[in-house]
C-alpha positions in Angstrom: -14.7 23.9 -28.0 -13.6 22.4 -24.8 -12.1 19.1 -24.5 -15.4 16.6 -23.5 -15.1 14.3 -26.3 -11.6 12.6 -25.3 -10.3 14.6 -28.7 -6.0 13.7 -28.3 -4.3 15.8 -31.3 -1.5 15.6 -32.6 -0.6 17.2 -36.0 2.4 16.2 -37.4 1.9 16.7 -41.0 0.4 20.4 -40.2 4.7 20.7 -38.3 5.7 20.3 -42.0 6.5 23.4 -44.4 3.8 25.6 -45.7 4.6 23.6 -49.2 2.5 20.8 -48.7 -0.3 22.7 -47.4 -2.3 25.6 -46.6 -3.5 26.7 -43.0 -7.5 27.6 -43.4 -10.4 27.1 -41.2 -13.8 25.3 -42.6 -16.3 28.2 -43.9 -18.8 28.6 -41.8 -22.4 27.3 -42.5 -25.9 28.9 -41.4 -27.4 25.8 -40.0 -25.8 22.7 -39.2 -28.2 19.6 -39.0 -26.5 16.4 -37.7 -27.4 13.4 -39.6 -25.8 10.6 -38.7 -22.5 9.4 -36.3 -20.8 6.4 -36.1 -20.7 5.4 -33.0 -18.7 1.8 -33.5 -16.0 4.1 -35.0 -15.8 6.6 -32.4 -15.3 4.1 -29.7 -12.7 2.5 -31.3 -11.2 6.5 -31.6 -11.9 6.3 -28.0 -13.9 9.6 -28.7 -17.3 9.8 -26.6 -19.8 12.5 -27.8 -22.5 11.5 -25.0 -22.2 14.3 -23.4 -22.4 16.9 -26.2 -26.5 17.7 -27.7 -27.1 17.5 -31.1 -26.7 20.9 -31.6 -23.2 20.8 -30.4 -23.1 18.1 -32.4 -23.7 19.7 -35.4 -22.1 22.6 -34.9 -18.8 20.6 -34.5 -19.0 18.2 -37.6 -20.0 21.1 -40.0 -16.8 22.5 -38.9 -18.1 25.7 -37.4 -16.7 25.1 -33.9 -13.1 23.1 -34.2 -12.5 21.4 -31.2 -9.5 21.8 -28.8 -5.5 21.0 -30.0 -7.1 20.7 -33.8 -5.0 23.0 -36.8 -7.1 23.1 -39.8 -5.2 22.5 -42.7 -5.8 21.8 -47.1 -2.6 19.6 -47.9 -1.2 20.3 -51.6 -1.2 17.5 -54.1 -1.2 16.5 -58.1 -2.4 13.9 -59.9 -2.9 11.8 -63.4 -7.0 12.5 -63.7 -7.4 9.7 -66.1 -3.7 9.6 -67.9 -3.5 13.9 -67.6 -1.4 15.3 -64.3 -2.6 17.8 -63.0 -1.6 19.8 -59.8 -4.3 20.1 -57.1 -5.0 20.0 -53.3 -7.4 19.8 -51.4 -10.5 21.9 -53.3 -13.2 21.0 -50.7 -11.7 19.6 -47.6 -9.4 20.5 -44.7 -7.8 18.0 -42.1 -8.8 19.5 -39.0 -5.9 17.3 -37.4 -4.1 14.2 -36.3 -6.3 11.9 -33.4 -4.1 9.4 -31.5 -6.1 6.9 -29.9 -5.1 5.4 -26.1 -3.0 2.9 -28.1 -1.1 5.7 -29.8 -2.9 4.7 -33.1 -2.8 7.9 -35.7 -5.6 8.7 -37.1 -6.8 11.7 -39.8 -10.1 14.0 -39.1 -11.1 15.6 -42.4 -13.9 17.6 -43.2 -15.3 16.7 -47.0 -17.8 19.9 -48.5 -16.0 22.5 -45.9 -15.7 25.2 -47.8 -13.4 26.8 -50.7 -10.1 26.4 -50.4 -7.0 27.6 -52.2 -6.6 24.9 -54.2 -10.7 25.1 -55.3 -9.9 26.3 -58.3 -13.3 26.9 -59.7 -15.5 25.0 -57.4 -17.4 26.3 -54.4 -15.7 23.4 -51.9 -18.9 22.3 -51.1 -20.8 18.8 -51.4 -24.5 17.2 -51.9 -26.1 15.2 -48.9 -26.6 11.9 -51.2 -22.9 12.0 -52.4 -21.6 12.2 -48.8 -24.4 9.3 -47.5 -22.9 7.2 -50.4 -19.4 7.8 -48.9 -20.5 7.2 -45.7 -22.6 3.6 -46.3 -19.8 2.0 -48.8 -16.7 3.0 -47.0 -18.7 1.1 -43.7 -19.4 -1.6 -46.1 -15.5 -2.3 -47.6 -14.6 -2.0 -43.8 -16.6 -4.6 -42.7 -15.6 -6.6 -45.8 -12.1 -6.5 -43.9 -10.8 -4.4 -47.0 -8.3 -1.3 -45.9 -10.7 1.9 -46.7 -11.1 4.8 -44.7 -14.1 5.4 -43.2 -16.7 7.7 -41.9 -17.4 9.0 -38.5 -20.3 11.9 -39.5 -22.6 13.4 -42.1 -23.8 16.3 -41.1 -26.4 18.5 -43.3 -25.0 22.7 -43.7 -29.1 24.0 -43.9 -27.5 25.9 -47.6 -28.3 24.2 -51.1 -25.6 24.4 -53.7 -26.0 24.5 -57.3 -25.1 21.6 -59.5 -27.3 20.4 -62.1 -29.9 21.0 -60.0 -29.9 22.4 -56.4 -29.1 20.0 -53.7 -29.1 19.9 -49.7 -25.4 20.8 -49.0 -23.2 18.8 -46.4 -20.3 17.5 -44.7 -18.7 14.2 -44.5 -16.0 13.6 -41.8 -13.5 11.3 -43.0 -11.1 9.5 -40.8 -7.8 7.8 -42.7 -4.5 6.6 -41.4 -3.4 9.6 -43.3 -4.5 11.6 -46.7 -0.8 11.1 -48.2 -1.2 10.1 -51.5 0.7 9.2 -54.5 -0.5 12.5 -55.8 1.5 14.3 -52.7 4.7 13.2 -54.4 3.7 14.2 -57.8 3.3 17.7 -56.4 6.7 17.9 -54.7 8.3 16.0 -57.7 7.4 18.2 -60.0 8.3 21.2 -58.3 11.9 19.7 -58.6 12.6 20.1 -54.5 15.0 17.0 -53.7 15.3 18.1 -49.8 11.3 18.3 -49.6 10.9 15.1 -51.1 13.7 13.7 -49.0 11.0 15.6 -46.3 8.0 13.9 -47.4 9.6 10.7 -48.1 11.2 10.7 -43.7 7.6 11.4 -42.9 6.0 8.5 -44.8 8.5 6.3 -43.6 8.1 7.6 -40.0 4.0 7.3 -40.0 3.6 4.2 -42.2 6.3 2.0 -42.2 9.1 2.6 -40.0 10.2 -1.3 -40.1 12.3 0.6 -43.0 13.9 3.3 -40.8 16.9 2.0 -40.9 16.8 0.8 -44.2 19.8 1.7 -46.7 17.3 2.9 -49.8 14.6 4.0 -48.3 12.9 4.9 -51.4 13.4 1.9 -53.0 12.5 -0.1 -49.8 9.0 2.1 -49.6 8.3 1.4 -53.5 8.5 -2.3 -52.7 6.3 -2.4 -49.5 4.0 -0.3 -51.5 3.2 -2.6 -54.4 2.3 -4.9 -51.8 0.3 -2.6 -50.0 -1.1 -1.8 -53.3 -1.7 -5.6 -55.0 -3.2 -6.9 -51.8 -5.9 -3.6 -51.6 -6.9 -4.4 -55.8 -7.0 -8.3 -54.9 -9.5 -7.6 -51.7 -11.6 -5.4 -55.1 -11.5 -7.8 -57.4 -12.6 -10.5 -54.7 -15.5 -8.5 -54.0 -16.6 -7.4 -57.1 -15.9 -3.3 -56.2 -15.1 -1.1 -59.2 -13.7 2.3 -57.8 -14.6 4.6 -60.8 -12.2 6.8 -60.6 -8.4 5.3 -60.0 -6.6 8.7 -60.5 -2.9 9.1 -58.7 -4.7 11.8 -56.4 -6.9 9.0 -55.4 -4.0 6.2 -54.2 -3.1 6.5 -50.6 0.6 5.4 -49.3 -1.1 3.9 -46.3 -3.0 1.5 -48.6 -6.3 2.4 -47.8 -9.2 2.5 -50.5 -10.0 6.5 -50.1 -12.8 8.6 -52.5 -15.7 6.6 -52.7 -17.3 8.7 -55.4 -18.7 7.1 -58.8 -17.6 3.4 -57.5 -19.9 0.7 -57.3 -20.4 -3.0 -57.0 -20.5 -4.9 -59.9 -23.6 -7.5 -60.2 -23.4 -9.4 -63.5 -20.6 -10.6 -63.6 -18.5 -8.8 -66.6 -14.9 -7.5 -67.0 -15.1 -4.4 -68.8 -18.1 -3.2 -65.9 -17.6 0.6 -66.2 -20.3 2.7 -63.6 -18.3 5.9 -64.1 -20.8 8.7 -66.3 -17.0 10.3 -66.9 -15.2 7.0 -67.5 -16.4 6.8 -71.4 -13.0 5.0 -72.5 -13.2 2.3 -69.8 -10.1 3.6 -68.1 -11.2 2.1 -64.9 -13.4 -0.6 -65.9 -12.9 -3.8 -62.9 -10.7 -5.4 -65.0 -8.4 -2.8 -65.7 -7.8 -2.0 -61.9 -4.6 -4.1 -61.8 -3.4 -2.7 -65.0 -3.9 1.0 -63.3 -2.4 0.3 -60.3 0.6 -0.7 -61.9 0.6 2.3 -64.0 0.0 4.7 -60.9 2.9 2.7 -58.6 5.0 3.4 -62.1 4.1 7.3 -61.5 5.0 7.1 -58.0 8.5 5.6 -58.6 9.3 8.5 -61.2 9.0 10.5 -58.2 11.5 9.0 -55.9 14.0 8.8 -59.0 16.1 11.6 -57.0 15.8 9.6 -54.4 16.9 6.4 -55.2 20.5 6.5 -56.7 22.1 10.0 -57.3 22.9 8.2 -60.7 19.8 8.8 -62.8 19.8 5.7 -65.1 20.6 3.4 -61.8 17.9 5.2 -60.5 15.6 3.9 -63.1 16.9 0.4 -63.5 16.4 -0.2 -59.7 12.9 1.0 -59.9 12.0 -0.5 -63.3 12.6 -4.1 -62.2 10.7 -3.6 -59.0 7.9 -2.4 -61.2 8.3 -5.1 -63.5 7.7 -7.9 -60.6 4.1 -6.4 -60.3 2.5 -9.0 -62.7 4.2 -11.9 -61.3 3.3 -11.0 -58.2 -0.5 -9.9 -58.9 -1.5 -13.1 -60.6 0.2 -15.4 -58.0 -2.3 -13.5 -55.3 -4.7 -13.5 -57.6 -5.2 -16.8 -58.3 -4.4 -17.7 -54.3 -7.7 -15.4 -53.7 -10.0 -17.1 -56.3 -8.6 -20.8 -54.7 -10.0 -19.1 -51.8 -12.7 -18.4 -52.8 -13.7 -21.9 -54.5 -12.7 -23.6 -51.0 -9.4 -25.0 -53.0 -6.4 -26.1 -50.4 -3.1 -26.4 -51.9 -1.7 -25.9 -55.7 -2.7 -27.5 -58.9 -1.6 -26.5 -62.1 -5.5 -27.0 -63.8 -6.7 -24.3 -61.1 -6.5 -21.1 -63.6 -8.2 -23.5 -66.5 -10.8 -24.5 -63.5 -11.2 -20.6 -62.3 -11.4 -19.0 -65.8 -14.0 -21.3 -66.8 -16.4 -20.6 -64.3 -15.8 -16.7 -65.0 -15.7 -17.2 -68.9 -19.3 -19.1 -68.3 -20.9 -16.5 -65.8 -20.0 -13.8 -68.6 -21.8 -15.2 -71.1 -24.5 -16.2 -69.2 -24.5 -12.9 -67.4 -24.6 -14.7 -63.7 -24.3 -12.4 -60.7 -20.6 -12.6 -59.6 -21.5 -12.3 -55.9 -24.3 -14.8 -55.5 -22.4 -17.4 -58.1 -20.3 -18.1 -54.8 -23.0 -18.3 -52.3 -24.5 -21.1 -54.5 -21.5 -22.9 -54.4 -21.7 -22.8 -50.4 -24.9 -24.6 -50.4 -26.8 -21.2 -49.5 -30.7 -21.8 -50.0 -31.2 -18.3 -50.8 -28.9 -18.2 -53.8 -30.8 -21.6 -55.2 -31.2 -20.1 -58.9 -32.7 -22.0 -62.8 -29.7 -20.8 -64.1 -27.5 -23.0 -62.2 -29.0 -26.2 -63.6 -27.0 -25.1 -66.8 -25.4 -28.2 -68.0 -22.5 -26.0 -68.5 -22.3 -25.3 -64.9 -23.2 -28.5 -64.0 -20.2 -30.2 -66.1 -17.8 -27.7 -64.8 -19.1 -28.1 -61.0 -18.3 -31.8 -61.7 -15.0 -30.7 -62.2 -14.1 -28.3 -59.0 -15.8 -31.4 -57.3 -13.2 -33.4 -58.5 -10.4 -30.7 -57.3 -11.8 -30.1 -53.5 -11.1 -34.1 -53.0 -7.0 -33.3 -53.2 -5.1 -32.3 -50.0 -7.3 -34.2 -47.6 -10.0 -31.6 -47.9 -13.4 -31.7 -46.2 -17.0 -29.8 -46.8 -16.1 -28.8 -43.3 -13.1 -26.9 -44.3 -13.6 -25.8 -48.3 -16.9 -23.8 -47.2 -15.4 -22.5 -43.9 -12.7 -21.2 -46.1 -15.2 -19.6 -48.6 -17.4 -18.3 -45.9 -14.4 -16.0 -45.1 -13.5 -14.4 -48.3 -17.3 -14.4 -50.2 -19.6 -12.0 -48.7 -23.6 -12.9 -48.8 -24.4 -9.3 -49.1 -22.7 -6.7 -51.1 -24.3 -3.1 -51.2 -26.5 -3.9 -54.1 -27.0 -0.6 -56.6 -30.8 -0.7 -56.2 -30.5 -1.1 -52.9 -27.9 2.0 -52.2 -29.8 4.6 -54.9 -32.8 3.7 -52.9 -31.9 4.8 -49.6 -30.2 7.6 -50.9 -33.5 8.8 -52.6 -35.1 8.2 -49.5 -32.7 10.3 -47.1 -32.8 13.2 -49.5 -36.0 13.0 -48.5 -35.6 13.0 -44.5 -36.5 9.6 -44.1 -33.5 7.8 -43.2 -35.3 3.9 -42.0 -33.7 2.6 -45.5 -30.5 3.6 -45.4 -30.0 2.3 -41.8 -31.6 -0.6 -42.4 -29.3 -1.3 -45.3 -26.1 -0.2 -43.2 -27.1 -2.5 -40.3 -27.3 -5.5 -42.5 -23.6 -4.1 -44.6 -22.4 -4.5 -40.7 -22.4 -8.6 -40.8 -21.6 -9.2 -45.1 -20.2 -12.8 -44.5 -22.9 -13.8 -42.2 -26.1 -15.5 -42.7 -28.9 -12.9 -41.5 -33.0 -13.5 -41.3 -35.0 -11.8 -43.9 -33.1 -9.9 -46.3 -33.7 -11.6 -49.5 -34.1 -7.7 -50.7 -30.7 -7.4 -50.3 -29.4 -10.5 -52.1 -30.4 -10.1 -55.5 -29.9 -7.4 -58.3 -32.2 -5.5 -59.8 -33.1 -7.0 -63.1 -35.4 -3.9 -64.3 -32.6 -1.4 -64.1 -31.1 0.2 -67.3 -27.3 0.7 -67.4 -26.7 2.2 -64.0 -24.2 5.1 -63.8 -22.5 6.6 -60.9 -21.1 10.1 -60.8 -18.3 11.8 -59.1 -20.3 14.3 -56.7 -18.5 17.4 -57.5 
């Protein structure tokens, strides 16, 4: 395809050995529908499709014309799938390349549903319309909840049903990411037991994401530090917004820090720790409360990996990386609790704030209270009046936060500026999302539109969306599944 989009490539981790990936081109599909394309994301790609039809279009993001300077690629990884590692790749994607952007900014095309791959195993590398919408509308959503994510620039339908439980309109997903490396990526050369391709991988990483450490004189244990804190800040931004990611396997943690595979995730409503949406996730592995606990757990799989790395003495090795593991819950709560002072509008430090913070959680628990809307209350929001805020309960504890807003010469002005910042007023409700997805199976894609052009402004206050504000109170248990 010739070069009228502005496409600027420039595949560095395709340079890299043929261990870490496999060269293949998408498979080809009968006929390509475009769906939908982002345009706010492909100007800021400086990528400019106006003069391409649809049909070109559609041709291009169901991979069966590649455009100009891309190299097609399925990168090799591993990963814990709920505590059990497992060596993978990519089963049903391929990077088509690297996009730098006029300000030299890197960027990751991948197709998701392109085809088989060698590391399918036994799938058929293809994906379902609805699962790749869903993709599409939350990724948008944590973006413009200033959460790292990677996002979506297409959706386009391959005119073939596959076969899952039922059949199902087949399609593509393009994915843009500041890369695909994952913890996982280690775990695949680690366990191979190749010191100079981890040495490799670990350059690259360095190189791409964080080359402040360049020069450093432990690299590895320089990148395991600035990737807890990658890591702590991404789970803090979830558990300020209520998102539950379903599916926290190794494979699924980027090194870049972006929130990547948005399959069975969801946003919580009631407000409740052990929230599970996963059908898979029957122990709770990954319920929201036990996100910090698995990141931990995942950044302890990832140091295991640089071992080699680290200190040609082993047990150095593991002494260095174990107390830099061990500052993770120090470090985690003292965010934590700095986000949730956010949150409440509270300047400064005061040693009652967990008492003040827990309470109001331990009381929307047991008084199953929406988590989201609990917030907009407390910023005076008319549309979040609710019965079950005259709760003397609430009303005793209110008293209270009352009380603590007075201390550091804070103002209403300033404690609800500061809230509207980190609380969103619209989250992408469950109802709300399986709606528009039912809808767009369908061809009629008005809802889901609708519903992505009011995700585009979550912390602002927008004119008749009331729809969109509250849960769905006749729903059973909802349950989200992975798409596969």
């Amino acid at each position: 395809m010739k070069n009228t989009m502005n496409w600027n490539f420039d595949n560095s981790y395709s340079r890299l050995s043929n261990s870490f990936k496999e060269h293949i081109e998408p498979v080809a599909v009968k006929n390509p529908e475009l769906v939908l394309i982002n345009d706010d994301l492909a100007k800021e790609l400086n990528l400019d499709f106006s003069k391409n039809d649809k049909n070109e279009l559609a041709d291009l993001f169901s991979g069966n014309i590649l455009p100009e300077g891309s190299n097609s690629i399925a990168q090799a990884y591993a990963g814990h799938q709920f505590g059990h590692f497992t060596m993978l790749g990519d089963g049903r994607a391929v990077l088509i390349g690297e996009h730098l952007t006029k300000n030299k900014e890197r960027y990751d095309v991948q197709f998701k549903g392109s085809g088989k791959t060698a590391f399918s195993r036994n799938g058929d590398g293809r994906a379902a319309l609805g699962p790749m919408l869903r993709e599409y509308i939350i990724s948008e959503a944590m973006h413009n909840l200033n959460i790292p994510t990677t996002r979506s620039l297409a959706v386009a339908k391959t005119g073939e049903n596959i076969m899952r439980d039922t059949p199902l309109q087949g399609a593509i997903l393009t994915r843009v990411a500041s890369s695909h490396v994952r913890v996982g990526t280690f775990q695949y050369v680690a366990a191979r037991n190749k010191k100079d391709e981890l040495q490799i991988l670990l350059d690259y990483v360095v190189k791409r994401h964080y080359p402040e450490l360049i020069n450093s004189k432990n690299k590895a244990l320089e990148l395991l530090k600035a990737l807890i804190y990658k890591q702590i800040d991404l789970v803090i931004d979830w558990m300020r917004v209520g998102f539950i990611h379903g599916v926290m396997n190794t494979d699924n943690m980027t090194i870049s820090g972006e929130t990547i595979d948005y399959g069975p995730c969801a946003f919580m409503d009631i407000y409740d720790p052990k929230t599970v949406f996963s059908s898979i996730d029957k122990m709770g592995r990954y319920a929201y409360c036990n996100q910090p606990a698995i990141t931990k757990w995942n950044l302890s799989r990832f140091a295991e990996c640089l071992i080699p790395l680290i200190d040609e003495d082993e047990d150095k090795a593991v002494k260095s990386a174990t107390e830099l593991i061990d500052t993770f819950g120090k470090k985690y709560e003292e965010k934590w609790l700095n986000m949730m002072r956010n949150k409440l509008g509270l300047l400064g430090v005061d040693n009652k704030d967990k008492f003040l913070i827990v309470d109001l959680l331990t009381w929307m628990h047991q008084n199953k209270i929406d988590y989201t809307n609990t917030f907009c209350h407390l910023m005076d929001l008319k549309d979040y009046d609710d019965e079950l805020y005259k709760d003397n309960n609430f009303q005793n504890w209110k008293k209270n936060w009352q009380e603590r807003l007075k201390l550091n010469n804070n103002t209403p002005e300033s404690y609800i500026k500061l809230m509207r910042t980190v609380n969103p007023l619209v989250i992408p409700r469950n109802h709300n999302i399986e709606d528009s997805l039912e809808k767009a199976n369908d061809g009629n894609l008005k809802p889901f539109n609708k519903l992505l052009e009011i995700l585009k402004k979550p912390y602002v206050q927008q004119e008749n969306i009331s729809d969109y504000l509250k849960m769905d109170s006749s729903s059973k248990e909802y349950k989200t599944f992975c798409g596969t």
